[in-house]
C-alpha positions in Angstrom: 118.1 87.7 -93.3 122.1 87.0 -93.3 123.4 84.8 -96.0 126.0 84.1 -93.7 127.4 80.6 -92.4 126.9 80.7 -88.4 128.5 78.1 -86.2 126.4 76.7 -83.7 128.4 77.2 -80.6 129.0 80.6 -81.1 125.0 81.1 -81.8 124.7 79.5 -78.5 125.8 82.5 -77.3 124.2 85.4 -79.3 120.9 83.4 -78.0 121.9 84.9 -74.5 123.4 88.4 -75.9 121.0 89.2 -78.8 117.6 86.9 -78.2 115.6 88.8 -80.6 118.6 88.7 -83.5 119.4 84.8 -82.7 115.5 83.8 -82.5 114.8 85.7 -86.1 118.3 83.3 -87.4 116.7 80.4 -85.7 113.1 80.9 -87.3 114.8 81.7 -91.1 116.8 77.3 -90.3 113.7 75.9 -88.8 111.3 77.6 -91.8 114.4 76.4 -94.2 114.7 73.4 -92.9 110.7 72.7 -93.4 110.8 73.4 -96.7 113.7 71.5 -97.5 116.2 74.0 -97.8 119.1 75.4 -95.9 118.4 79.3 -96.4 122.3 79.6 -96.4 122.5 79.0 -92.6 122.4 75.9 -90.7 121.2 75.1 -86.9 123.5 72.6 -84.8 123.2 69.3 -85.9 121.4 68.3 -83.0 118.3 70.1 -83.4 118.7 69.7 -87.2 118.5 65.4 -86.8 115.8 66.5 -84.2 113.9 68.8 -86.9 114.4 65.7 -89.3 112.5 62.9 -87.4 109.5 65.5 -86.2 108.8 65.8 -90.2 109.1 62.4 -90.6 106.8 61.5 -87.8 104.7 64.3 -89.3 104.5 66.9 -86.5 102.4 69.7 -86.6 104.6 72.6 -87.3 101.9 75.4 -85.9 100.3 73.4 -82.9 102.3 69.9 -82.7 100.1 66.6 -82.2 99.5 66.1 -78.4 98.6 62.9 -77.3 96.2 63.3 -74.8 96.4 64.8 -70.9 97.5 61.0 -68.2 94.6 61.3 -65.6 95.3 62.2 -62.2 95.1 58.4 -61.3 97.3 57.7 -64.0 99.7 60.1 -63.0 99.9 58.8 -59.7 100.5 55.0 -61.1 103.4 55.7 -63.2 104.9 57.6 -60.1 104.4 54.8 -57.7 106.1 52.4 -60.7 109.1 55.1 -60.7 112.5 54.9 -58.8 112.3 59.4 -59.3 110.2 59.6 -56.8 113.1 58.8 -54.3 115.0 61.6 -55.6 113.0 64.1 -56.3 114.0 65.7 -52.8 117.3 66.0 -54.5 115.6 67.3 -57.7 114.0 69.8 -56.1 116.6 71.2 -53.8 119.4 71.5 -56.4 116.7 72.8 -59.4 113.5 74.5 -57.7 114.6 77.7 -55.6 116.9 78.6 -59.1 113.9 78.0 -61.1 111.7 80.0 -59.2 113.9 82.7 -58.5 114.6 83.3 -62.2 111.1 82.7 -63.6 111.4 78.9 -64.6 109.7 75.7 -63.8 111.1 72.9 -63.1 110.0 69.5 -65.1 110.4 65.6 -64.0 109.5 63.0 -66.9 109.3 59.4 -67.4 111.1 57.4 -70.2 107.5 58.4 -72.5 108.0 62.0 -72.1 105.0 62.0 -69.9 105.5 64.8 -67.4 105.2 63.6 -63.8 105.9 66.6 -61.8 106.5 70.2 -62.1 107.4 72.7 -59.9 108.6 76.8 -59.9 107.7 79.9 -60.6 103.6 80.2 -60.3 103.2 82.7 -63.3 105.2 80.8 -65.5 103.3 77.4 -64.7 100.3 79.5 -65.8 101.9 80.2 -68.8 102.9 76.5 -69.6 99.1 75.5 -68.9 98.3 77.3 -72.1 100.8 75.4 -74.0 99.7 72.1 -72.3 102.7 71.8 -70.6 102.0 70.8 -67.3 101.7 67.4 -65.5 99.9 64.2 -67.4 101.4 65.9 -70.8 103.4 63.7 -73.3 106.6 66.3 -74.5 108.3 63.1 -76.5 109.5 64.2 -80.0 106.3 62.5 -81.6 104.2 64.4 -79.8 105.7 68.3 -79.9 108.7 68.1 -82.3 111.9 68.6 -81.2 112.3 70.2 -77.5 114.7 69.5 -74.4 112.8 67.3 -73.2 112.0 64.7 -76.4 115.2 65.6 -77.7 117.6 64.2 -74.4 115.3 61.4 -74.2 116.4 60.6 -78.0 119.8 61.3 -78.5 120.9 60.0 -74.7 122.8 63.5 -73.7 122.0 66.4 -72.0 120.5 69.4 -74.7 119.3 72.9 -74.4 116.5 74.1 -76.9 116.3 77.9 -77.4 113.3 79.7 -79.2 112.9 78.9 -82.4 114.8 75.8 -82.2 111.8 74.2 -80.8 109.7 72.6 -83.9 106.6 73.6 -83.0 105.7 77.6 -83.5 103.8 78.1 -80.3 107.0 76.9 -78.1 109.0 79.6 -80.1 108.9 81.9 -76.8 110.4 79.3 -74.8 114.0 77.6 -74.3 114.2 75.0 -72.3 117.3 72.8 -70.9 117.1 69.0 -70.0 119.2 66.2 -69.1 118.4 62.6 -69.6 118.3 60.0 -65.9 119.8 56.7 -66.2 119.1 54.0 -63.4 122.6 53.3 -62.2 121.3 49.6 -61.5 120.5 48.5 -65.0 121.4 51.5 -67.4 117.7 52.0 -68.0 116.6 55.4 -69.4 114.0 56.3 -66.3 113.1 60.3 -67.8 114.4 63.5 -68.0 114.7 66.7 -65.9 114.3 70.1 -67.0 114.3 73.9 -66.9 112.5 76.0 -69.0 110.9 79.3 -69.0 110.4 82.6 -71.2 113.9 82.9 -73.9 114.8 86.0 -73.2 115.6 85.2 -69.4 117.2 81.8 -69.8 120.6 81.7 -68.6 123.8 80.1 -70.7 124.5 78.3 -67.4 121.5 76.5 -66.7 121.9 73.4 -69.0 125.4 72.7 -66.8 123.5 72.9 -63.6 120.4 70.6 -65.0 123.0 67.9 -65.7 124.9 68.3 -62.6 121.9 68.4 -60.5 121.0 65.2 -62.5 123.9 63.4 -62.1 123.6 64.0 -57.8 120.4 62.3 -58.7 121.9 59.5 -60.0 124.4 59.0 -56.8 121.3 58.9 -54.7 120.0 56.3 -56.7 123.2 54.5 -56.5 123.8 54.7 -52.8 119.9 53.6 -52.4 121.0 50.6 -55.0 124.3 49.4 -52.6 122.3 50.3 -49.1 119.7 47.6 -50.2 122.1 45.2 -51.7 123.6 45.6 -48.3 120.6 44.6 -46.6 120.2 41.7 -49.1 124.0 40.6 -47.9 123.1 40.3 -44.7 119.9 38.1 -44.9 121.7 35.8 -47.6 125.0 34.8 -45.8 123.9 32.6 -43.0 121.9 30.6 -45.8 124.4 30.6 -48.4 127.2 29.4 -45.7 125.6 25.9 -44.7 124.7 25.7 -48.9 126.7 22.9 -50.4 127.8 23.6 -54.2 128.1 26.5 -56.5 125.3 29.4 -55.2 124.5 33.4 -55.7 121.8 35.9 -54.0 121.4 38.4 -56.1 119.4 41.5 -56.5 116.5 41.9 -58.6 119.2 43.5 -61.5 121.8 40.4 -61.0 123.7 43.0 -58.3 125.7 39.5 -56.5 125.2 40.5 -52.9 127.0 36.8 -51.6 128.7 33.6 -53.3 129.5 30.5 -51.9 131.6 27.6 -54.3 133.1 29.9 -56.7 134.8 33.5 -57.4 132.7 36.3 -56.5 131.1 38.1 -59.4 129.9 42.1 -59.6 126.5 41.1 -61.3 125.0 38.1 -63.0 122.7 38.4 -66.0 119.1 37.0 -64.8 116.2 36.4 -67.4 114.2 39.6 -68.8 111.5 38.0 -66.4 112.7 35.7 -64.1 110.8 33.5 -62.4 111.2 30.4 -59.7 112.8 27.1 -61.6 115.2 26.1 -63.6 116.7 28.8 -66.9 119.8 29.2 -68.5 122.1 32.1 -67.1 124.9 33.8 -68.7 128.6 32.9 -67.6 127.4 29.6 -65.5 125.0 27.6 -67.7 122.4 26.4 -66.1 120.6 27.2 -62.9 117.7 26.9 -60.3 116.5 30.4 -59.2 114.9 30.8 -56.0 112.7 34.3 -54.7 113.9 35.5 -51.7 112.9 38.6 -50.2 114.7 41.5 -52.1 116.2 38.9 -54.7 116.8 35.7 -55.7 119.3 32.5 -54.9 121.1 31.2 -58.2 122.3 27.5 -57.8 124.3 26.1 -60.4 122.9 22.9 -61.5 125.8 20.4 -61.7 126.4 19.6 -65.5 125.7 15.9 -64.8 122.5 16.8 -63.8 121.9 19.2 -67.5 119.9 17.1 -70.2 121.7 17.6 -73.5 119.9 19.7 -75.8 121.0 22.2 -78.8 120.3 26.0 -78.1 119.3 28.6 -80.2 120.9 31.9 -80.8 118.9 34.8 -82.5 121.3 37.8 -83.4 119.3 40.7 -83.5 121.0 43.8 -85.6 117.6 45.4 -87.3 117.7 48.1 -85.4 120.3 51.3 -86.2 121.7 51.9 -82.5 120.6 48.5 -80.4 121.4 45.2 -81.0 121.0 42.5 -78.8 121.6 39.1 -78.6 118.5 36.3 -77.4 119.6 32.4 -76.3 116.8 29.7 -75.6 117.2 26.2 -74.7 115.3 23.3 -72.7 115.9 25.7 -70.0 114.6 28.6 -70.8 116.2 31.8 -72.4 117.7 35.5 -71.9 118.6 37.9 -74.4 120.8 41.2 -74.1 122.3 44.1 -75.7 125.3 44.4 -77.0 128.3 46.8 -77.4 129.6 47.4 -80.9 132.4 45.9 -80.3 130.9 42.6 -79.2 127.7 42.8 -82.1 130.6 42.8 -85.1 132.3 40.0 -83.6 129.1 37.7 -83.5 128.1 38.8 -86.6 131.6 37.3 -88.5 131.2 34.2 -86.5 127.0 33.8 -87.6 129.0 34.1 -91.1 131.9 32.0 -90.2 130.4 28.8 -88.9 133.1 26.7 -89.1 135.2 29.5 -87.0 137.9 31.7 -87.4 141.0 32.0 -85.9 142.2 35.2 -83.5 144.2 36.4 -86.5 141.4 35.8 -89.2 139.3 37.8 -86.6 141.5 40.8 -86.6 141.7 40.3 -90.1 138.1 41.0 -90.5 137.5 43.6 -87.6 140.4 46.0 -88.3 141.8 45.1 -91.6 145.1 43.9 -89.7 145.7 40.3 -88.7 148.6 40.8 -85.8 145.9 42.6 -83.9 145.3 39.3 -82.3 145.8 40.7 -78.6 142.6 42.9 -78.8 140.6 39.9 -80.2 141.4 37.1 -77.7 140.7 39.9 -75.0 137.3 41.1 -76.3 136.5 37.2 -77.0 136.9 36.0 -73.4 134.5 38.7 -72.4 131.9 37.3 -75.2 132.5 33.6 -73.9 132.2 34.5 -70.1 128.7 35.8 -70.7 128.0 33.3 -73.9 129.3 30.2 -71.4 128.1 27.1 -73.4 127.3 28.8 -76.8 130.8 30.1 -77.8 133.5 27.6 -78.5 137.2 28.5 -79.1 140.2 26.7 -81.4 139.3 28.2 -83.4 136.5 30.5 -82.1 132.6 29.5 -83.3 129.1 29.1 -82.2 129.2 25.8 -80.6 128.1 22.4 -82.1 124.4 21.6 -81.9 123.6 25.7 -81.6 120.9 27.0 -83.8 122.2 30.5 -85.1 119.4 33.2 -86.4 120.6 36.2 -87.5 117.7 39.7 -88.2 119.4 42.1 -90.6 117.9 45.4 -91.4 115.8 46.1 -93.8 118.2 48.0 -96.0 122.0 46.6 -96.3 123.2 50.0 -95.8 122.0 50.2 -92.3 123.9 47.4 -91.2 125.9 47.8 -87.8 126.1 51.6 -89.5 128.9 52.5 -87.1 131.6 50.4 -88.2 134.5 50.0 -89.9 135.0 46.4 -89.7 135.7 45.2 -93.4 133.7 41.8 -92.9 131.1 44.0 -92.2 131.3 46.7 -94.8 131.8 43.8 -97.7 128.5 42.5 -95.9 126.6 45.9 -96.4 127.6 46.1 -99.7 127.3 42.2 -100.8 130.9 42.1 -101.9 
């Protein structure tokens, strides 16, 4: 096999032009790669992270470690449960007649990488029955290794696996193209779609149409989202109108379908579970929440009518990509993630108790104290959804708040995307 160094975009397409050539290439960096080597070439970083995590949640190579086949009653729940089912006329109108025309299937999965429908071409479905790909299946990376499927539902983006990409042997004959779905209410990961079918016939172009097709998907969803916010408007402004005080209805995500007593908001963060009674809601403090049919009503409980009480913050930066941020009191609690941006910045002040100014804040995010402009800006975004924890003059977790902060278990792994020097001298204990 070539000794040669081959970049990955131009492999992507020799796998169209010369199958047989590319798949031998692939099979010398997946055989490499499981034996810890590089053989001199290297596959596209992508599917070499992917090959990485299936040997470290110990994939079998040959066969790959199925799960176990959903029942049909099982299959039928999770679609029920699903917000794809109201686009899979989309799905299959934009996907199914190319698929089937060109000797693909088309696949629908949930956040698990459980496949929950599949449609195309009849022989090829045949074909994927053999390989236990077909409906009820789990095709998550810790079942089969790395594949469109797992992979997209990992890494977030749209991926095409060719041949002997995949990590398991048996899928060798395959490529197969997928693009993660994201609810456009709440930015939840609801599954993937993809195409796949035999290598040789897959064409460079379908990956582009998976995650256009996709993202029509994801309009649908949208306009479905606004039509029943919409609906929710409607019932909600007769009540809110004769409603003394400070009052929302909002969807079951926080959409703010009506206001009365206070500038109208785009969405308000609601409990992970809310429920009827009095809780603590970012950006107005505390509140009474209400059902109502398709939502709920958010009064503001006037603060002369809030017992005192100290809250308590846990800062939760254990894991590498997701960190979130969790606030209980005597009325309750919420937690939720948090960008970058917005973890490094509670993380100095968890350090800083006593605060920091705007300037000692730029000093320890960027290394450059004038940057003051970016800080105030980023911190009145923290404070509008931290109303009542975050105190400013200098900025600080308020008086009386109990702050918890859960550090990975290696230093090294802290916040690993930044730059910040508070929080490199942090990783490094300096």
């Amino acid at each position: 096999m070539s000794q040669v160094p081959i970049d990955a975009r131009s492999l992507s397409v020799q796998s169209v032009q010369e199958p047989r050539r590319s798949a031998r290439l692939l099979a010398g960096m997946r055989d490499a790669a499981l034996g810890g080597g590089s053989g001199g070439t290297e596959a596209r970083p992508v599917i070499q992270d992917s090959w990485r995590r299936a040997l470290d949640l110990g994939v079998d190579p040959d066969n790959g470690s199925h799960a176990g086949m959903l029942t049909a009653d099982e299959i039928e729940v999770r679609r029920r449960r699903t917000p794809l089912g109201d686009v899979m006329p989309a799905l299959r109108d934009g996907l199914v007649s190319v698929a089937d025309e060109a000797r693909h299937i088309m696949v629908v999965t949930d956040a698990e990488g459980r496949l929950l429908w599949r449609d195309g071409s009849l022989a090829v479905r045949r074909s994927a029955d053999r390989l236990g790909f077909s409906e009820g299946a789990s095709w998550s990376e810790e079942a089969v290794g790395t594949n469109a499927i797992g992979t997209a539902l990992v890494t977030g983006r749209p991926v095409q696996v060719h041949s002997s990409e995949h990590f398991v042997r048996v899928h060798h004959q395959w490529t197969c193209a997928a693009a993660p779905l994201i609810d456009p209410r709440d930015g939840r990961l609801l599954g993937a779609v993809d195409v796949s079918g035999p290598a040789a016939g897959m064409h460079p172009a379908v990956l582009s149409l998976v995650t256009a097709v996709t993202k029509v998907a994801e309009a649908e969803l949208r306009s479905l989202h606004w039509a029943a916010v919409d609906r929710l408007r409607s019932v909600s402004a007769p009540l809110l109108a004769r409603m003394p005080g400070r009052a929302a209805v909002v969807d079951p995500n926080g959409w703010t379908a009506a206001v009365t007593g206070m500038p109208p908001v785009e969405r308000i963060t609601l409990p992970a579970a809310p429920s009827a009674g009095r809780t603590w809601v970012p950006a107005l403090g505390t509140c009474t929440l209400e059902p109502l049919p398709g939502g709920w009503l958010v009064r503001v409980v006037p603060p002369e009518e809030v017992a005192p009480g100290a809250g308590h913050v846990v800062l939760d930066l254990g894991r590498p990509r997701t960190w979130t941020v969790s606030v209980s009191g005597a009325a309750g609690g919420w937690s939720q993630e948090l960008s970058p941006r917005h973890a490094e910045l509670l993380f100095v002040l968890a350090l800083h108790r006593d605060g920091r100014s705007a300037a000692e804040l730029a000093g320890d995010l960027f290394g450059d104290p004038s940057r003051t402009v970016t800080v105030r800006a980023e911190m009145s975004r923290l404070r509008r959804t931290l109303a009542g924890v975050l105190d400013h003059r200098p900025y600080r977790f308020a008086d009386g708040v109990e702050v918890a902060v859960v550090r990975p278990a290696h230093p090294a792994d802290l916040l690993p995307h930044s730059t910040a020097p508070a929080v490199r001298a942090a990783r490094f204990g300096t």
